[in-house]
C-alpha positions as CSV (number, residue, x, y, z in Angstrom):
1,X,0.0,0.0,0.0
2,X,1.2,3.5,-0.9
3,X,2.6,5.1,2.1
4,X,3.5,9.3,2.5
5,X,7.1,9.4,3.7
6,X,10.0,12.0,4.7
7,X,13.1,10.5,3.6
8,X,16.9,11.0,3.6
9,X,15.7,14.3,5.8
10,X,18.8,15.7,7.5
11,X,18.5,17.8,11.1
12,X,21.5,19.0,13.5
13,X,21.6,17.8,16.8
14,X,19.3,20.5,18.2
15,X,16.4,20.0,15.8
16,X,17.5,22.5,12.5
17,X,16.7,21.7,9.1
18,X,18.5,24.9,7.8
19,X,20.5,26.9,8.8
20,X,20.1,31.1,9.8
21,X,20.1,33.4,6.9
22,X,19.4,31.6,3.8
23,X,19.7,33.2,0.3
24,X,20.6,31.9,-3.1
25,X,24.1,31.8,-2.3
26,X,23.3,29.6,0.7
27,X,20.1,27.8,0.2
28,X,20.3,25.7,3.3
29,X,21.3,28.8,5.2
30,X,24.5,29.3,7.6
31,X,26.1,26.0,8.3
32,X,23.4,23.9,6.3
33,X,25.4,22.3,3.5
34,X,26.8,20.4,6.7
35,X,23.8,18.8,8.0
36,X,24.5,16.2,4.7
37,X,28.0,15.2,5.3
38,X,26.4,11.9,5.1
39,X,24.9,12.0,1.7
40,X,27.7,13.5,-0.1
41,X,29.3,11.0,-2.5
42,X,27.1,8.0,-1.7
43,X,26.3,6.2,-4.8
44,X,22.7,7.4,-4.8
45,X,23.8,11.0,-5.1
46,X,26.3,10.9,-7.4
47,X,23.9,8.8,-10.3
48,X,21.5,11.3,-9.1
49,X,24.2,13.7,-10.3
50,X,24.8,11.7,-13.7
51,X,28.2,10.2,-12.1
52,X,29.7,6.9,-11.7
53,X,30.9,5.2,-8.3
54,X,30.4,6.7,-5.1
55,X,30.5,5.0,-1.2
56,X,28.2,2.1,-0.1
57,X,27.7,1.3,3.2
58,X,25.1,2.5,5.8
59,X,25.0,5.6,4.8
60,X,23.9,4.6,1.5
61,X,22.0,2.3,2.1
62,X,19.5,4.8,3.5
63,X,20.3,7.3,0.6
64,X,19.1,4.7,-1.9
65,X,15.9,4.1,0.6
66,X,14.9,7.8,0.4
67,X,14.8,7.9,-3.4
68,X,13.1,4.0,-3.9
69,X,9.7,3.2,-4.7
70,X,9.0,6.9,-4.9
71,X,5.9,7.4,-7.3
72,X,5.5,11.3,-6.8
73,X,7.1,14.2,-4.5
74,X,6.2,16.9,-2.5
75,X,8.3,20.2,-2.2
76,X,7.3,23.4,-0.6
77,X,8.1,26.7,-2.5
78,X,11.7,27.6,-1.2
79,X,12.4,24.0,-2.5
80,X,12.1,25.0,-6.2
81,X,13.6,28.3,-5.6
82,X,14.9,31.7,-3.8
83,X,12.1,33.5,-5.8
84,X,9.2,34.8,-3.9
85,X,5.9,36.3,-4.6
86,X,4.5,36.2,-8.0
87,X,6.5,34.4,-10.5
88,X,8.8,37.1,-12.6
89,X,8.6,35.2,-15.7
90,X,9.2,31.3,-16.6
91,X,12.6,31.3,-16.5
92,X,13.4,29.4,-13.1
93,X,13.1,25.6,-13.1
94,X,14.2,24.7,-10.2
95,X,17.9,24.8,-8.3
96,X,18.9,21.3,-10.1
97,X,19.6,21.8,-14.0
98,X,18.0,20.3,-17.0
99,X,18.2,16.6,-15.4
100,X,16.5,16.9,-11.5
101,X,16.6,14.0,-9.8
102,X,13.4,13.3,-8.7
103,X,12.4,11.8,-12.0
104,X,8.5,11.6,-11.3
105,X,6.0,13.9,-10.9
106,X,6.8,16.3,-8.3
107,X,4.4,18.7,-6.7
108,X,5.5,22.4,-5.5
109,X,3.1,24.2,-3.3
110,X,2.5,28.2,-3.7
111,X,0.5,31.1,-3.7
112,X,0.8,31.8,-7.3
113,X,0.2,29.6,-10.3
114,X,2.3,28.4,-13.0
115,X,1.7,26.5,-16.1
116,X,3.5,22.4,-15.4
117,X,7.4,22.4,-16.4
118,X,8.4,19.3,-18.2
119,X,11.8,18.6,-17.5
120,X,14.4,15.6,-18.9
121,X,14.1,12.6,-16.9
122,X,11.1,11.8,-16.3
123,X,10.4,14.8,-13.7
124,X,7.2,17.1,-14.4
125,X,7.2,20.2,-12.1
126,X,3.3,20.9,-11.3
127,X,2.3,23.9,-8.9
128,X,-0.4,23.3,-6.3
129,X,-1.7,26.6,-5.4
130,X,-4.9,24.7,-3.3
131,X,-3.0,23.9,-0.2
132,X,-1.2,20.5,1.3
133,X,-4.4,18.2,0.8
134,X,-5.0,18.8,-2.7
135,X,-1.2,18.3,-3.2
136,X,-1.3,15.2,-1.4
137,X,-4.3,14.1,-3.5
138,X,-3.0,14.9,-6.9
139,X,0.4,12.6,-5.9
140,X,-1.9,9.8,-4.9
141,X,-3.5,9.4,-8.2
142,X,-0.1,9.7,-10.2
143,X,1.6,7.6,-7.7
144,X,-0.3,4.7,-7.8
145,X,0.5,2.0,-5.0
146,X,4.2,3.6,-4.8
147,X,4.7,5.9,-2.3
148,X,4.8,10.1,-1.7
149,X,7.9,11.2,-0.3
150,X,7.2,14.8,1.3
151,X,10.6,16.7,0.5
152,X,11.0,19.5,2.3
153,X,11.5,21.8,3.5
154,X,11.2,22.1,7.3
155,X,7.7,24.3,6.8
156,X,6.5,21.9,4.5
157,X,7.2,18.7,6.7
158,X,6.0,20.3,9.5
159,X,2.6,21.4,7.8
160,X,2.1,17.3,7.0
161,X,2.7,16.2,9.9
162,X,0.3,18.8,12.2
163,X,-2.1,17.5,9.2
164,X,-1.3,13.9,10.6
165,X,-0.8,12.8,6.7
166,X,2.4,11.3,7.0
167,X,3.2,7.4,7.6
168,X,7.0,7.6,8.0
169,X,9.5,9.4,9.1
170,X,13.2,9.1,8.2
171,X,16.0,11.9,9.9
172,X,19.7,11.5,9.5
173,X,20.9,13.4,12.6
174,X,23.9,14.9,11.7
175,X,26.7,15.4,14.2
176,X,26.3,20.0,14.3
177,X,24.8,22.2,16.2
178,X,23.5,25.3,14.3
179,X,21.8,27.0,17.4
180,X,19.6,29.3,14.9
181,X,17.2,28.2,11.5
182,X,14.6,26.1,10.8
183,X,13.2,24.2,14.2
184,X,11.4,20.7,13.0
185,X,9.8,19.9,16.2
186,X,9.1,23.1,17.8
187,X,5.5,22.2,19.3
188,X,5.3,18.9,17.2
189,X,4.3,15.8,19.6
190,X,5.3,13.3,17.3
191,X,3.9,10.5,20.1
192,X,1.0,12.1,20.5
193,X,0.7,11.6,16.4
194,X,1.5,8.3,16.8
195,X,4.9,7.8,15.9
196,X,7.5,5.5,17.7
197,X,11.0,4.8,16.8
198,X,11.7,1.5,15.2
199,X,15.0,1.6,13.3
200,X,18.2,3.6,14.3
201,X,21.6,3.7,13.6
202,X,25.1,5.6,13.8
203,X,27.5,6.6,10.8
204,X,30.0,8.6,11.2
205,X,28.2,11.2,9.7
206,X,24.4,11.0,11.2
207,X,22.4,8.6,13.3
208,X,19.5,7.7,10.7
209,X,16.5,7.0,12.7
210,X,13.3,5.7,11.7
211,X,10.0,6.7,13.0
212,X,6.5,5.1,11.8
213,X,3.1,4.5,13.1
């Protein structure tokens, strides 16, 4: 059965998604770029980035996890972009090329409409201006019995989970403190939504730990 899922999703010790300060130079704001030590130059992220090789182990063994059996993807505005407000003109597609790597229909919620962006591999950009629900619906009927994988960022995860729509939670804690940026579970009660841990383990990099209902 399809499940909705946040996957591969990196925090610092003290609960940041991203960093203070973000801005097109530094998307993931002050000190983000290191909350995925762990993914850099797995094997998942370098095909992802149309290279050969990259490390296996645990670490990518959870990379690969995050991308599998995805059917259709969820991103929140500042995902796609540093642009805000009304869109300028059609000339942004996204922080990731001609090639992204979700290769699926992938969902981008906003305020202001825009026509669907075709890209190379298989990825469609479509913009949801209706709110998270209709989102989530439109990903269930591409998706079929594959599953959603809500990508970020920290606003957007949050809003699915107060929503009590997702199924599975996946968090590579990564060794940092960042004191200041996006909090994840600042008044989330992720028992009281049912979740318990039932995977977990260390890297050098992060502690991955699994959370599902």
């Amino acid at each position: 059965m399809s499940k909705v899922k946040v996957a591969g999703f990196s925090i610092s010790i003290d609960g940041f998604g991203a960093g203070p300060d973000q801005s097109l130079n530094d998307p993931l704001g002050k000190g983000g770029m290191e909350l995925h030590r762990w993914f850099f130059g797995t094997r998942t992220m370098n095909a992802m980035m149309g290279k050969a090789g990259g490390t296996q182990g645990i670490d990518e063994s959870y990379a690969s996890r995050a991308m599998a059996g995805m059917g259709a993807f969820i991103l929140g505005r500042n995902m796609f972009g540093p642009i805000r407000g009304d869109w300028p003109d059609e000339s942004w597609k996204g922080w990731w090329g001609d090639n992204p790597p979700y290769h699926t229909p992938t969902f981008i919620l906003t305020h202001y409409p825009r026509e669907p962006i075709p890209m190379e591999g298989g990825t469609t950009f479509y913009f949801v201006t209706d709110g998270i629900e209709a989102a989530l619906d439109k990903a269930r009927k591409v998706a079929g019995s594959k599953d959603i994988r809500i990508g970020g960022g920290v606003s957007t995860v949050r809003q699915y989970l107060q929503a009590g729509l997702v199924d599975e939670l996946h968090f590579a804690v990564a060794p940092i403190i960042l004191g200041r940026g996006e909090a994840m579970f600042d008044g989330i009660d992720l028992p009281a939504l049912g979740f318990q841990v039932v995977e977990h383990v260390a890297t050098e990099f992060a502690t991955h730990v699994v959370l599902a209902k």
